[in-house]
SEKOLTI-695585 format. One record per residue (C-alpha): x, y, z. Coordinates in steps of 0.1 Angstrom, whole numbers, plus 2048, in hexadecimal, padded with zeros to 3 digits. Example, Ala and Ser with C-alpha at 12.3 -4.5 7.8 and 13.67 -1.06 7.14 Angstrom:
REM residues 2
87B7D384E8897F5847
//
This chain:
REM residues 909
8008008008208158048198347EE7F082E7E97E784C8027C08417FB7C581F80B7DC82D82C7BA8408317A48268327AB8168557B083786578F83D85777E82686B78C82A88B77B85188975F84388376282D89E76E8498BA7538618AA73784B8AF73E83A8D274985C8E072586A8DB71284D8E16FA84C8C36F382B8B46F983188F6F580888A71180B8707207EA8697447F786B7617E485A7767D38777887BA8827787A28A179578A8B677F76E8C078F74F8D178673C8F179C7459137C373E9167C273D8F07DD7598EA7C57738DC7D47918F77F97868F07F37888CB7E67AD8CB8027B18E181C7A68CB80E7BF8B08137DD8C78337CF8D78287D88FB8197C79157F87D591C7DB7C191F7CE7B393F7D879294A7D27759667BC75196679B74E95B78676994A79D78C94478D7A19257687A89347637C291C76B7C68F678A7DA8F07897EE8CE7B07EF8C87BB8068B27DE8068A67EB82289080C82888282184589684084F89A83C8578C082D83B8D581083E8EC7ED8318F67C98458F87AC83990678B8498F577C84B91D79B85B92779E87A90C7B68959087CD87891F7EF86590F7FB84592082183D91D8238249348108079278107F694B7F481594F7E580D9317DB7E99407D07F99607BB8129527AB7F593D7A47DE95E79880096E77E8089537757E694E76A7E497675C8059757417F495E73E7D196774D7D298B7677B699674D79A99B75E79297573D79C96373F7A394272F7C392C72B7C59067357ED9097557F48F87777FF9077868128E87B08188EC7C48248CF7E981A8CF7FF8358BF8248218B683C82089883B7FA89F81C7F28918057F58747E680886E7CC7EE8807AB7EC8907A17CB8A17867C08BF7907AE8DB7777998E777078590777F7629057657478FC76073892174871793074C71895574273896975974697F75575B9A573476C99F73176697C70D75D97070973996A70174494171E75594072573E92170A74791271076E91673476C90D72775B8EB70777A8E37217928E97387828D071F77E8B871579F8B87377AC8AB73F78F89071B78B88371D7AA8727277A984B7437C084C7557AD86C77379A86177A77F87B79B77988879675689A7B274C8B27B67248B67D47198CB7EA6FC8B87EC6E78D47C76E18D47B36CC8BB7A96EB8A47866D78987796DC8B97867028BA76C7178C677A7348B177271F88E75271389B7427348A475274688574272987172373287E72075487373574D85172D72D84A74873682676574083476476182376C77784678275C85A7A376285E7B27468707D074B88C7DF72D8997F67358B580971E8D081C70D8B583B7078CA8256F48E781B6DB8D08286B68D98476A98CB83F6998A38206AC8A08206CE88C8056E387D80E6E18577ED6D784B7DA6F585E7F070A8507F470382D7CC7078317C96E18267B56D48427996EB85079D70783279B72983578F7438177A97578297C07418387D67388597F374B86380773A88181774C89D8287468BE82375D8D983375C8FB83173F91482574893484574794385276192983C77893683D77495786377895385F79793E86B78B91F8727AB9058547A68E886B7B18D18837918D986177C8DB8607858B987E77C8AE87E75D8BF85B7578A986F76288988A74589586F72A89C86172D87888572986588E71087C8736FB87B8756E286484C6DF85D84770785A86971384985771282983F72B83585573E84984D75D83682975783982775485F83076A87D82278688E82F79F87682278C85C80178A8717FE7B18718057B384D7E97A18437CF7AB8577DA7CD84B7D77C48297BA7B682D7A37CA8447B17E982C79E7D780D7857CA82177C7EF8277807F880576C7E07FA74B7EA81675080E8127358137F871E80080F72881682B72A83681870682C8116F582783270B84983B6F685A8206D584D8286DA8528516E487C8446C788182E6AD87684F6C088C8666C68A484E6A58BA8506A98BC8766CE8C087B6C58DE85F6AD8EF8786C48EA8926E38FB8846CB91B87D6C191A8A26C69388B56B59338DB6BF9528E66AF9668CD6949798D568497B8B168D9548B067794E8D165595F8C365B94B8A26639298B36459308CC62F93B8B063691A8956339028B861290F8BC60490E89B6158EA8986048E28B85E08ED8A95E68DC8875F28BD89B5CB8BB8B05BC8C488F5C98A287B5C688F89F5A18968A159489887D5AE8818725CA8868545EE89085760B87F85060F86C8735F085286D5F483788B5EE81887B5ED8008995D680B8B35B68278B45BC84A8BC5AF86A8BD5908758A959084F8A558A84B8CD5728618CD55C8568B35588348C85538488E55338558D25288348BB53481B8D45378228F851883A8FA5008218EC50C80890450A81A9234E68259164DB8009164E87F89354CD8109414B57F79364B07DB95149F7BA94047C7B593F4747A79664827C39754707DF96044F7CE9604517CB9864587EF9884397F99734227DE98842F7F19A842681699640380B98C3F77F89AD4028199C03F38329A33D081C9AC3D881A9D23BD80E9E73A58099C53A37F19AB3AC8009883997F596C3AD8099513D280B9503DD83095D3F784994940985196841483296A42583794343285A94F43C85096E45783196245B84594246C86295348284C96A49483894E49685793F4A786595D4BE84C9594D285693A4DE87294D4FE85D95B50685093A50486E92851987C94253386094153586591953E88A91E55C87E93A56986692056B87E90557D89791E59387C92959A87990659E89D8F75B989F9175CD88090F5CE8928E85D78B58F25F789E90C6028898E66008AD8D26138BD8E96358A68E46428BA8C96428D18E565C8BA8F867A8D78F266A8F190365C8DD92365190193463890791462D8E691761E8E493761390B9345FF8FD90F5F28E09225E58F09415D590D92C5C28F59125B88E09305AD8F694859590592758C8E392357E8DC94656A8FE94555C8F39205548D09345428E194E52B8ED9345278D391E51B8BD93C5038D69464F48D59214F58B19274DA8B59444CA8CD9354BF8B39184B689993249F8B69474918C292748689A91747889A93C4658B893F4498AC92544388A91743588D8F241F8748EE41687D8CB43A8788BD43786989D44D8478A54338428CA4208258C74048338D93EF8228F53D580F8DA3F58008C74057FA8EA3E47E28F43E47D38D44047C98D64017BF8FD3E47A98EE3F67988D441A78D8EB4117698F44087658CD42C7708CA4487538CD46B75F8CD4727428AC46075E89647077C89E48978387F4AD7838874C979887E4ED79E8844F97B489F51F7AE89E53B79B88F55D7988A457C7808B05737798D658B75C8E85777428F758C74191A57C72893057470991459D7089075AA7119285B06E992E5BF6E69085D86FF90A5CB7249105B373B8FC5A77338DC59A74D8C357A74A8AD56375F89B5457678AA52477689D50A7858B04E47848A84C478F8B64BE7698BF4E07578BE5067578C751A7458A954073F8A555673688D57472A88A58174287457176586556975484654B74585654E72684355770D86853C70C8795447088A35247098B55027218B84F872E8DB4D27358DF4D07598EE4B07508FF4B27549254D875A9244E777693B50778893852179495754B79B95B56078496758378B97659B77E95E5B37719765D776796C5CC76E9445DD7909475D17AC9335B57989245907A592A57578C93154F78D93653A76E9385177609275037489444DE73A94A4D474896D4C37269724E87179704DF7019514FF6FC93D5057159245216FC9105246DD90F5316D19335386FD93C51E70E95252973194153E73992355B75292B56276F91058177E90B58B7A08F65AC7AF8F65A17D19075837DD91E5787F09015707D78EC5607C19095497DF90F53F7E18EB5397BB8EA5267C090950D7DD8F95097C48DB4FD7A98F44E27BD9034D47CD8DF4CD7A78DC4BB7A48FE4D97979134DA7A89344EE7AC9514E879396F4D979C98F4E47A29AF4D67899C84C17A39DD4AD7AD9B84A97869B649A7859DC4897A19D44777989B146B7749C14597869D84447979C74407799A74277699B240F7899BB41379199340A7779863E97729943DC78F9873D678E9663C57B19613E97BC9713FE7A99583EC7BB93A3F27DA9484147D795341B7CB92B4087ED91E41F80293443D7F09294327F490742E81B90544F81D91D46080990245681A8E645C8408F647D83790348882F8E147E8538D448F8618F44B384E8F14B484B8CC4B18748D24CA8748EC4E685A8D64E187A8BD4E48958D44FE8908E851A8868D350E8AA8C05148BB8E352F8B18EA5428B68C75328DD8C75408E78EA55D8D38EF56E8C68CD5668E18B656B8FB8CF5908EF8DA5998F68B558E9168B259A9218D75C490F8C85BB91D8A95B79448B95BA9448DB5D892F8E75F39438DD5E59688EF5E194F90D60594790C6119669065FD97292660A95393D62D95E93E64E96E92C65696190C67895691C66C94193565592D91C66B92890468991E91C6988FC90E69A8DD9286B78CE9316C78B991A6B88C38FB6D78DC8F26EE8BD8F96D88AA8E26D68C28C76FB8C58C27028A08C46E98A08AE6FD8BB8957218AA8A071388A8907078968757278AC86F73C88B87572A87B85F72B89584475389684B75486F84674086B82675C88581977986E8267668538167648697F87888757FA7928527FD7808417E378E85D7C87AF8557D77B38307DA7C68187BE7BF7F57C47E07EB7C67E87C47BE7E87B07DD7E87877E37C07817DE7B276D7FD7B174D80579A73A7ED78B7177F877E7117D87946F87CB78B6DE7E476B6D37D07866D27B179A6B07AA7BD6BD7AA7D16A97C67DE6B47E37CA6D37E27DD6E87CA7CB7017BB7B97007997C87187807B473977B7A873679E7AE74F7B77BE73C7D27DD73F7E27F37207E48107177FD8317197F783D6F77EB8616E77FD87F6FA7F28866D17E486B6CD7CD8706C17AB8706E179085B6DE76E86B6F475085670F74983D70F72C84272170E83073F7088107456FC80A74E6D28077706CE8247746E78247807118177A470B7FA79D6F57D57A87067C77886FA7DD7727107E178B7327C677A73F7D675373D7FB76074B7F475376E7EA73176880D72C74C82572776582D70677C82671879C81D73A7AF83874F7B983874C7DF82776C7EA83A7877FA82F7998178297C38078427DA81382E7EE83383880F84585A8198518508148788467EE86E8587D08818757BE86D8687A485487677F85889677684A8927618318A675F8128937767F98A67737D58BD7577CA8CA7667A98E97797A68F179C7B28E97AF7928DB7987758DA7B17628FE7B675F8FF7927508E579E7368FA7B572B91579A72790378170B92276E70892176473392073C73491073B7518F075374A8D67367408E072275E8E173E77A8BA74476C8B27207668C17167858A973079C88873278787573A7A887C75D7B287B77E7968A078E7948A37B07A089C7C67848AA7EB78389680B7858A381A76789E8037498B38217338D380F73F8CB7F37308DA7E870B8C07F06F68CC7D46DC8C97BB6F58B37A26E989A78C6FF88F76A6EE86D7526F38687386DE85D74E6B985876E6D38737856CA8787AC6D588F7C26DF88D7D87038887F56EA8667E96DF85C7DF70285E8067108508116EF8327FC6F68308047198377E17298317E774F84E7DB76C8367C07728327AF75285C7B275085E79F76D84678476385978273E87477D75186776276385D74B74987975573289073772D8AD7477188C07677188D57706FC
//
């Protein structure tokens, strides 16, 4: 990357993002490109990340040590020193700090019971020894809890992990000791889990040097058994006896470089393996891993800006301490506040709740729904109104017999059920209070800045409600006192008393089977009691009648359950019991016949009190009523007997409850009209107009403009996070920008490829064309020649694409040149031709040129900068592919294809 300024940027980028979004706290759910260290405990994670800063730093001891994630960040410096993103504006030299501000701030949180937290520790590591990095320690994959751990400590350990490496952009560093069978590592298995191809894992095998004597890890990492898309890279870290003797890093390291050339099963690989070599590649990596997400995240930046962008715009023009700025903030809130109770109660606006009923909504069931109901409740069943009018007319007659039936009697029972709509007329107007007061509270949120205005607009509107209410219920009254102050006989929908004693005449011809029945209401009710033995609730359909109770088991109404008779049938509440928030009411015979099958009663359940209560005013428009108390039972026997033997009694009573019937339907289909009409004149419509006109002098008179519009605490803190987050946003869609303009994808080793272990090559070589990397063979295996070139010659466009797959083998891959400040690479031997080939070139008549090159066809020869000194009639031969250096530069031939002529050329002359 040395040179590609673009691609230096890209790491850095991320750890801004990083710092920028923990330090304000704002979850931005960007799925940030990163590196996760995931290994179960004693595995070597902590020494590794130790070995890449080169100082020991990281808390240590038995059981469980990293409690909390540490976001490392290492970035190439030439001064060395350590910052803790908790700890700001503060630089730790001393790295034995470093570790005991992370045990600090790890307690701080979790406390030193050994809990564990999924909240982030984020250090950045400033030191010319390392390489532009950003990795995640984790807590160590554990089994057995430990002090006061909980007993699933396991299983938080293993969520907390999962949250890090289950995101996309996560690559997965998994840390498997050697010594240890690897296919039961818990590192592989959990990685495997979340990418199930191998296209994140990074494998690390470390404790090579522990394993026993005659075993070696060759197959792991030559990525033969258990592959890798990326691969395994081995290391050796210190023994716990180096550390506790103080061993220098640095000399752990070269003792690491010593074990691989020594080693007679990893000498091969010796440039492949290491620390250094471990740092190298993740850089390489996690820098094109980022290159390769940064359209995705450059995307999610965008759409995050463009839904905070019309707020963080209002913001930045905000001037609280403008006078001018106060009367125009107070006077948009307002009108926003009156526009807000406009769509709430006559529906509209862009904010339409879709789940649940509210506002206007409310309030129209108030009127259609409850009203109604609390009307028929006011209407005991036919016993207890017919004794009523048998007790009027005996004490209308007195000591005489009557012979005709007497009008005060009608008047008289008339005027007390009409009395009696009083209290739900009354109750309707307390709901729809209740109601406009629970609106004005929801309207007044956007108000949530300015808490003094607030409760100065809510305590105005309501106070004007209440007054309005005052009103309202005395209209209320009034309507009741004035249907009572005259009873109009001659209304066009009253019976009259000749059809009320035809009718009265006609009832025992009249059988319930011929009445004609209709549907009152369709619904889903649970059935609580019958399925409580087979598991709980079940729901059906139900469908209400003026005779029958039916239900289905689906709204289709194609499977029918049963039909209830509604004959005789009497409805009251039940207490639900442990059924939680379900409402119940239940259907019985008072003679305690069974209702259901085996069931004296059948339990009803709705998912609210409101819709009970509306199932319950549907049950008595059919002629279900409420059960009686026991003293109204006593108290009706009683007087049973005394009715029915006299039979000049009985007709009467039925007149009277004829003409009662038939007025009372004039009076409280008048009242279901009136009152909801009331009510909407003094108290809806009027709110509107009083927000509409009135509010805002009110406000102006309740106190100084200052003092309303004073914000509450907090909401300046939250407006510039707000505006910071934005900003760093902004900034980091430009770095992305900046970046993407300026970064070259350079070439670099492709990963790991598994694919050619579904192909037949043996041995697990990889098929030509493919993009895998193979390893090194043994410095002793047999050479092929090399092939001869294609037709059409090596720099031909036609052919560039089949150059790879010509040769024998791969060049052994070497590790890309890093920073100055970067550790030593290993020494291994790196070119085997002699000093300057090129002087031989220039010699044609040297004997020895063809074997020097045929001798060492494995490594390119060193090929000088300046091509100019170079004999221009030298000539380079191919098979029938002849030209001259001359033609090459004319034709542009880059460094790279040189070196790969020179490769397969097989004679010099």
């Amino acid at each position: 990357m040395s040179g590609n300024v673009g691609m230096e940027q890209l790491i850095p980028l991320v750890n801004r993002l990083q710092d920028a979004f923990s330090s304000l706290g704002v979850p931005l759910n960007l799925d940030l490109p990163q590196i996760a260290v995931v290994g179960s405990q004693s595995a070597g994670k902590s020494s590794v990340l130790e070995n890449f800063v080169g100082r020991d730093f990281l808390p240590r001891g038995s059981g469980i040590v990293t409690r909390r994630p540490l976001v490392l960040q290492l970035i190439n410096s030439r001064n060395e020193y350590a910052e803790f993103l908790h700890c700001k504006n503060k630089q730790f030299t001393d790295f034995d700090e470093v570790r005991k501000e992370i045990e600090a701030e790890t307690d701080r949180l979790t406390g030193s019971n050994k809990g564990i937290s999924n909240t982030p520790i984020n250090l950045r590591v400033y030191s010319p020894n390392v390489l532009n990095l950003t990795l995640i320690d984790l807590p160590g994959m554990t089994k057995v809890p430990v002090g006061d751990q909980p007993l699933d400590i396991e299983v938080q350990i293993r969520s907390m992990i999962l949250e890090f490496i289950t995101q996309e952009n996560c690559l997965i560093l998994a840390v498997s000791p050697a010594n240890s069978d690897l296919a039961n590592s818990d590192a592989l298995k959990l990685s495997k889990e979340v990418d199930p191809q191998g296209l994140r894992t990074i494998g690390v095998v470390t404790k090579l040097d522990l394993m026993d004597q005659g075993t070696d890890a060759r197959e792991i990492l030559e990525n033969r058994l258990l592959p890798l898309r990326r691969g395994y890279i081995g290391v050796v870290n210190r023994s716990q006896r180096d550390i506790e003797g103080r061993k220098d890093i640095k000399a752990a390291l070269a003792a690491e470089r010593k074990f691989f050339l020594s080693h007679p099963s990893y000498r091969h690989m010796a440039d492949r393996m290491g620390t250094p070599f471990l740092q190298s590649t993740l850089n390489q990596q996690l820098t094109n891993h980022i290159r390769d997400t940064l359209p995705g995240l450059r995307n999610k930046l965008q759409s995050q800006m463009l839904a905070m962008e019309k707020e963080v715009e209002e913001y930045k023009h905000y001037k609280p301490s403008d006078p001018s700025f106060k009367t125009k903030a107070l006077l948009l809130t307002v009108q926003s506040f009156e526009k807000d109770f406009h769509h709430a109660i006559d529906g509209g606006g862009s904010e339409i709740d879709t789940k649940t009923l509210s506002g206007g909504a409310l309030i129209n069931r108030i009127f259609h729904e409850r009203l109604p109901y609390e009307m028929n409740k006011i209407e005991t069943d036919e016993e207890e109104l017919r004794k009523e009018i048998s007790y009027a007319i005996r004490n209308i007659h007195g000591i005489r017999t009557g012979l005709f039936t007497p009008d005060l009697a009608f008047e008289t029972i008339t005027r007390k059920q009409i009395d009696k709509m009083k209290i739900p007329s009354l109750k309707c107007a307390d709901l729809v209070v209740a109601q406009l007061t629970e609106i004005v509270h929801a309207c007044t949120a956007r108000m949530e800045n300015f808490p003094r205005l607030r409760e100065e607009t809510e305590r105005i509107v309501n106070q004007w409600i209440r007054e309005r209410e005052i009103r309202a219920r005395d209209q209320i009254v009034l309507l009741v006192d004035i249907q009572l102050s005259y009873m109009n006989t001659n209304h066009e929908d009253f019976i009259g008393f000749e059809s009320a004693e035809q009718q009265s005449s006609e009832v025992a011809k009249n059988k319930p089977g011929n009445k004609v029945s209709s549907v009152i209401r369709k619904g889903w009710l649970s059935l609580q009691n019958v399925t409580l033995l087979r598991g709980g609730n079940k729901d059906f359909w139900f469908v209400l009648n003026t005779e029958s109770l039916t239900w289905y088991k689906d709204d289709e109404e194609k499977e029918k359950r049963y039909v209830l008779l509604l004959d005789g049938l009497k409805i009251r509440d039940i207490e639900t019991g442990f059924f939680g928030k379900k409402h119940a009411f239940a259907l019985f015979y008072p003679d305690n016949h069974n209702v259901y099958k085996d069931y004296k009663q059948l339990e009803l359940c709705a998912e609210s009190a409101e819709l009970v209560d509306s199932w319950k005013a549907s049950f008595l428009r059919a002629g279900v009523y409420p059960a009686k108390t026991k003293s109204e039972k006593t108290e009706q026997s009683d007087t049973s007997s005394l009715e029915s033997s006299e039979p000049q009694l009985e007709r009467q009573v039925e007149i009277i409850r004829n003409l009662v019937d038939s007025y009372m339907k004039i009076v409280i289909k008048t009242q279901l009209d009136l009152v909801p009409k009331l009510l909407m004149h003094m108290l809806v419509n009027e709110i509107k107009s009083f927000l509409k006109g009135e509010l805002l002098p009110n406000l102006y008179q309740a106190g100084d403009l200052n003092s309303l519009m004073s914000e509450s605490l907090g909401v300046q803190q939250k407006r510039d996070e707000m505006v910071r987050v934005y900003d760093a946003m902004k900034e980091a869609l430009n770095i992305i920008s900046e970046v993407s303009m300026s970064t070259v994808s350079t070439p670099i080793p492709p990963p790991v490829n598994d694919d050619w272990l579904q192909s037949d090559i043996p041995g697990g070589l990889t098929a030509p064309g493919s993009t895998g990397t193979l390893p090194p063979p043994s410095p002793t295996a047999n050479r092929r020649p090399p092939a001869p070139p294609p037709p059409g010659g090596w720099n031909s466009t036609s052919n560039t694409g089949s150059i790879k797959g010509s040769g024998p083998r791969q060049v052994p891959s070497v590790p890309a040149k890093t920073s100055s400040g970067q550790l030593p690479s290993p020494l291994i031997p790196q070119r085997l031709y002699p000093a300057d080939m090129f002087s031989i070139v220039k010699d044609s008549n040297s004997p020895g040129l063809i074997n020097s090159i045929t001798s060492f066809p494995l490594v390119p020869p060193s090929i000088p900068a300046n091509f100019s000194k170079l004999n221009g009639n030298a000539k380079f031969k191919s098979g029938t592919f002849n030209y001259t250096l001359d033609v090459m530069k004319k034709s542009h031939v880059t460094l790279e294809k040189i070196r790969l002529y020179l490769l397969i050329t097989v004679q010099i002359e």
